[in-house]
C-alpha positions in Angstrom: 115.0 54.9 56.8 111.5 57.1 57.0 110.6 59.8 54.5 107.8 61.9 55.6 106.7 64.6 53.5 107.6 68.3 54.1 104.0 69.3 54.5 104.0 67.1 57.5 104.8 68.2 61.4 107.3 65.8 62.7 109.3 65.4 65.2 112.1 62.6 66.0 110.8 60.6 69.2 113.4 61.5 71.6 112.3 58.8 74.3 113.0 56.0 71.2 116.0 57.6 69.8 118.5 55.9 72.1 118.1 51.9 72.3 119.6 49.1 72.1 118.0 47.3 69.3 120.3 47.6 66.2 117.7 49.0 63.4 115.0 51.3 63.9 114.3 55.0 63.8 110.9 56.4 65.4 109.3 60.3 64.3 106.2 61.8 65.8 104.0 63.5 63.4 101.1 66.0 64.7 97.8 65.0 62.3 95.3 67.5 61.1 93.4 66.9 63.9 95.3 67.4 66.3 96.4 63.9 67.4 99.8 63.2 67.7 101.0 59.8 65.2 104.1 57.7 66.7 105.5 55.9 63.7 108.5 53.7 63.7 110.4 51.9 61.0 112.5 48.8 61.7 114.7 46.4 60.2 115.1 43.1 61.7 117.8 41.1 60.0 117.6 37.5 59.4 121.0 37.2 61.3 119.3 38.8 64.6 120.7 37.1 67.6 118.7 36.5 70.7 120.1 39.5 72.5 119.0 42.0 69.7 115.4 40.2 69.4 114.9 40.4 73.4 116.4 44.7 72.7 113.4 44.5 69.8 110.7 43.4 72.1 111.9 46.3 75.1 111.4 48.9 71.9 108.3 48.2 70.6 107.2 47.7 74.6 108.6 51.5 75.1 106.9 52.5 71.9 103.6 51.7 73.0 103.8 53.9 76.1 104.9 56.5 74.7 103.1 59.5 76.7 101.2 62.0 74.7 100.5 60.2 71.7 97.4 59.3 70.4 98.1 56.5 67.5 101.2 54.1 67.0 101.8 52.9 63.3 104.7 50.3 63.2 106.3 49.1 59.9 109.5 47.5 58.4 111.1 44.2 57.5 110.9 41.7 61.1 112.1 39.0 58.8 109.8 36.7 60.9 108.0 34.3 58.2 106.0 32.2 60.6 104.0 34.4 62.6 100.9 32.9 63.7 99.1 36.3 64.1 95.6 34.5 65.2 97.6 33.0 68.4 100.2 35.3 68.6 103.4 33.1 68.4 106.2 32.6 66.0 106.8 29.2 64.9 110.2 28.2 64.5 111.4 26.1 61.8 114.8 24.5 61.7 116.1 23.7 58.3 118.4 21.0 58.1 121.0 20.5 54.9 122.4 17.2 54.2 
């Protein structure tokens, strides 16, 4: 979900509205300025199967060429804990339960 406030010019992000990742919704708001905002909420659950993750990584691909907009703010839960955000990987960790 994404509350913006009712002083705020948004629009919903046509080009985004329609994918195939399971969780996200995407508004772009016109700033005082001028400058158009693209901001996008996702969900990611921890039960995301490779298919939906691949469908995650075409969104946020089409998100950052989206035409006529001037800054991209992305936020929400990825449930990804081991993100190496100085190499920009995700480390895997198997758990095992005996």
């Amino acid at each position: 979900m994404l509350y913006i406030h009712e002083s705020l010019i948004s629009i919903p992000c046509l080009e985004l509205e329609h994918n195939d990742f399971e969780d996200s919704v995407w508004s772009i708001i016109k700033l005082e300025s001028g400058a158009k905002l693209l901001v996008g909420a996702i969900y990611r659950s921890t039960g995301s199967n490779d298919t939906n993750n691949e469908n995650l990584l075409k969104v946020l691909d089409k998100a950052s060429k989206v035409k006529g907009v001037d800054y991209v703010l992305i936020m929400g839960d990825f449930n990804l804990p081991h993100i190496d955000f100085e190499n920009y990987i995700v480390l895997y960790c198997i758990q095992v339960f005996i």
